[in-house]
N, C-alpha and C positions, 0 to 999 in steps of 0.2 A: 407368351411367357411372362410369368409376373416380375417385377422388377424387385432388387433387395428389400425396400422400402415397405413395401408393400406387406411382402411377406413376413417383414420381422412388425410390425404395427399386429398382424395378426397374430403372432405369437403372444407379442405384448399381452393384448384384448385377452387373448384364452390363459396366458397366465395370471393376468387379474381376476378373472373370473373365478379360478382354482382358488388363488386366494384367499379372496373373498371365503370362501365356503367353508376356508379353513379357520377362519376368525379374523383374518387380517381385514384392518379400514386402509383403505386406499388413501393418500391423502396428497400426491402429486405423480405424474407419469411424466415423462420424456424431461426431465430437468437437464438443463444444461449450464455445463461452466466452461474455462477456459481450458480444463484439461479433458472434457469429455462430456459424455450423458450420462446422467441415471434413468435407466427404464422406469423405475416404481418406487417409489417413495410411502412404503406403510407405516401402521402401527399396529404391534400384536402383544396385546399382555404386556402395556404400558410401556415398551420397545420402540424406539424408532427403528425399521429395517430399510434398509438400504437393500434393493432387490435388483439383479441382472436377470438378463430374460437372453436366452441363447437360444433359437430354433434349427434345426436344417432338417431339410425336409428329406433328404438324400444323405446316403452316408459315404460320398465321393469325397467331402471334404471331412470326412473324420465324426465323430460325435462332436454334438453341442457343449457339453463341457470341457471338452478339449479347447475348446476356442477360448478359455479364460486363462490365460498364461498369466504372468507376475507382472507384467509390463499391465495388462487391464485390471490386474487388483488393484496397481499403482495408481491408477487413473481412477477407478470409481473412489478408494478412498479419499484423494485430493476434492473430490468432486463432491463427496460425502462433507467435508471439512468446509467444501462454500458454502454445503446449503447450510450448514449449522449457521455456521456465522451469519449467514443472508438473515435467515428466520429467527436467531437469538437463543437457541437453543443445542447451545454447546455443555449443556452440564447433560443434557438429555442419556440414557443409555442408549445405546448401540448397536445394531447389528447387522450383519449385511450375509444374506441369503441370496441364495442363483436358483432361477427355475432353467431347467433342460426341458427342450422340446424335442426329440428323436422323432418323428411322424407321429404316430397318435401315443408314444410314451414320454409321459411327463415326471420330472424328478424335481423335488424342490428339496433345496439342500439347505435348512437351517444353518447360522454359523458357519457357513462356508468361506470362511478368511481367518478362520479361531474364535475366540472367546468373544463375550460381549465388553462393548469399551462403554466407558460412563460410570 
């Protein structure tokens, strides 16, 4: 049996991959701060995206975007807010995107917290 770790790295991998294909440059993965991780850290059409990566391979525990309740928006935002500040690029625009992984269906949700900030 694989372990969570495992399984959610592969997701990561194949949602960057999607990505990618879509025009986005990668430009950090697994960032962590004191309130949490960011999976994906891109840029798409001069955007910084701030990207969640939700997989489950089974749907015992629900769909993958089910798993981002307000308590995890909370978090990636603050987490969003270190890296700016970290890298200096707080005037930067903004976005933050969730890819869903369902078994082999993928959903990437533009703007999935609202508008663009910046």
């Amino acid at each position: 049996m694989r372990d969570r770790r495992t399984t959610g790295q592969e997701g990561e991998d194949r949602a960057a991959a999607i990505l990618k294909a879509q025009g986005y440059r990668i430009i950090d993965t697994n960032f962590r701060s004191p309130f949490g991780e960011i999976d994906i850290v891109a840029e798409e059409s001069g955007c910084l995206v701030f990207v969640e990566v939700k997989r489950r391979r089974g749907r015992s525990f629900g769909a993958s975007l089910e798993a981002i309740d307000t308590r995890k928006k909370t978090h990636i935002i603050r987490s969003a807010q270190v890296y700016l500040k970290k890298y200096h690029c707080v005037d930067r625009r903004v976005r933050f995107d969730v890819v869903g992984i369902d078994g082999d269906t993928v959903r990437v949700i533009r703007h999935a917290f609202g508008e663009e900030r910046g």
